[in-house]
Each structure stands twice: as C-alpha cells, then as structure tokens.
C-alpha positions in Angstrom: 16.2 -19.4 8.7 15.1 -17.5 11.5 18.7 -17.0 12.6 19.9 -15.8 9.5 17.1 -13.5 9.0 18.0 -11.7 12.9 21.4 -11.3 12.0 22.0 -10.4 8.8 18.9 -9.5 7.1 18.2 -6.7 4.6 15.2 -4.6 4.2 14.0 -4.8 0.4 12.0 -1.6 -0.6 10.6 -1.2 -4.1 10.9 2.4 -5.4 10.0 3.8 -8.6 13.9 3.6 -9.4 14.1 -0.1 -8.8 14.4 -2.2 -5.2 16.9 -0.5 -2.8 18.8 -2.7 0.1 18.8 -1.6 3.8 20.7 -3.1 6.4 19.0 -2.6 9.4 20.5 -2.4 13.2 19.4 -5.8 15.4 16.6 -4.1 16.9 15.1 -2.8 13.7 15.4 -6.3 12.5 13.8 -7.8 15.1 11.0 -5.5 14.7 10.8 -5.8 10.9 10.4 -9.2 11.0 7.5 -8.6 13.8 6.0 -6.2 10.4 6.2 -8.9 7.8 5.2 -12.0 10.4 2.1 -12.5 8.1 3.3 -11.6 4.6 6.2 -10.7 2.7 5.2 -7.7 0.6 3.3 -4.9 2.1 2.7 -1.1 0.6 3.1 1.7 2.4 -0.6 2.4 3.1 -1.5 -0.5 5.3 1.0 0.6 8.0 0.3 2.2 11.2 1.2 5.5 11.7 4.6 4.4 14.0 5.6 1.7 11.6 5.5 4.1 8.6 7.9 6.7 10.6 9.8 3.6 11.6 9.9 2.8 7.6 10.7 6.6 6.9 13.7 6.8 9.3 15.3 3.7 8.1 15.3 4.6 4.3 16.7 8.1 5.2 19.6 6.4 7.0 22.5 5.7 4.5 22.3 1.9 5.7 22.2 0.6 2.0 23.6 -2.7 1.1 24.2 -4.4 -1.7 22.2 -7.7 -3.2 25.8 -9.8 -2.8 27.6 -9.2 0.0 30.5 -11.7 -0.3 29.0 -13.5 -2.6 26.1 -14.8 -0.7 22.8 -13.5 -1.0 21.6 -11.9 2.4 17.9 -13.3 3.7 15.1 -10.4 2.8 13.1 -9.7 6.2 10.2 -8.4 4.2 9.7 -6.4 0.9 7.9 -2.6 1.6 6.4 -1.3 -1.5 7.1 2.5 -1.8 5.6 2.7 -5.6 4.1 6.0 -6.5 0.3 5.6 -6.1 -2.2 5.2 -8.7 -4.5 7.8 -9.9 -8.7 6.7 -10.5 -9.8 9.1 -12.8 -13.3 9.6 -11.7 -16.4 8.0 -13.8 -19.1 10.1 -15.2 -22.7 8.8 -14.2 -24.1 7.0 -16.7 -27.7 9.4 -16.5 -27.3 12.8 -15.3 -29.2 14.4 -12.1 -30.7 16.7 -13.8 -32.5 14.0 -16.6 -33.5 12.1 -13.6 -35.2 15.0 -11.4 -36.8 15.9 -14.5 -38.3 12.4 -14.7 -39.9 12.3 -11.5 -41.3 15.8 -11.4 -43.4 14.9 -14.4 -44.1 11.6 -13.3 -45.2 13.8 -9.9 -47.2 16.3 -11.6 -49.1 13.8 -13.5 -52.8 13.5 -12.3 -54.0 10.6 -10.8 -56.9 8.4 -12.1 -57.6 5.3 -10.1 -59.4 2.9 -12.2 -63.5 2.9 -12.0 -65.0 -0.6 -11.4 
C-alpha cells in the first residue's frame, strides 16, 4: 500500500466546488504522506506555516488528475480540507454590565448593621 501510495498517489482537496485531484511530483508525495502520517483528513488551519505554502503551491500548479485514470482508482495520500470557514455570530450576555454594576453599588452603599447580642 505504501508503494502504491509513493508512486502514484493523488492529493484529494475539498473545495467549496467539490474535491479536486492533484498529482503530486515524488518528492511532494513523499512529503505528503509525512503530513497525513497520523490522519487522513486535515483542514487548512492546523498546518504549519511551511506546509500550508507547500499546500498553496501545489494547488496552484495545474497538476490535476482525474478520479479514474485507466480505470483504476489512484491511492489518496491524504484529504486537505480547504472549505470556506465558519462564521460564530457573537452571543449577547445573558445580564448586561451595566445591571450588574448597578447591583453592587447599592449593595455597596448600603449601611452596615452587625447584629447586637
């Protein structure tokens, strides 16, 4: 499997416009599969700075291959998710500062009266 993977594995990268195909050179290969030793889908964001410019010059290079190529299926070295990022809308606090600094000042201004035995 190994072997196969080395020689004629494809990069699989999920876009927003559906997985895309790279061949890679030997060397990319053998580095790729150095990537995805521990898992077979990674995003973008957990890459180091080098791999993601590694990532960025291989999907500008017009390396694409196709799923099939002579009707076998080529091994996948790893999958790189490249999916646009989701967006947290921000949560409102349930009690607002102000309601809360109100609270304490009057709970501050209030006099104290210890209890008289």
């Amino acid at each position: 499997m190994w072997l196969e993977k080395i020689f004629g594995g494809v990069l699989r990268v999920l876009t927003p416009l559906g997985p895309r195909y790279i061949k890679p050179a030997l060397s990319q290969r053998i580095y790729l599969l150095w990537i995805f030793r521990h898992f077979h889908i990674l995003p973008v964001q957990v890459l180091s700075a080098r791999q993601r410019r590694f990532m960025d010059a291989l999907c500008v290079e017009p390396r694409f291959a196709s799923l099939v190529e002579n009707g076998v299926e080529p091994p996948v070295l790893g999958t790189l998710e490249r999916r646009l990022p989701v967006m947290v809308q921000e949560v409102a606090l349930q009690t607002p500062v102000d309601e809360i600094s109100d609270a304490v000042s009057r709970f501050a201004a209030a006099p104290f009266n210890p209890p008289r035995r």
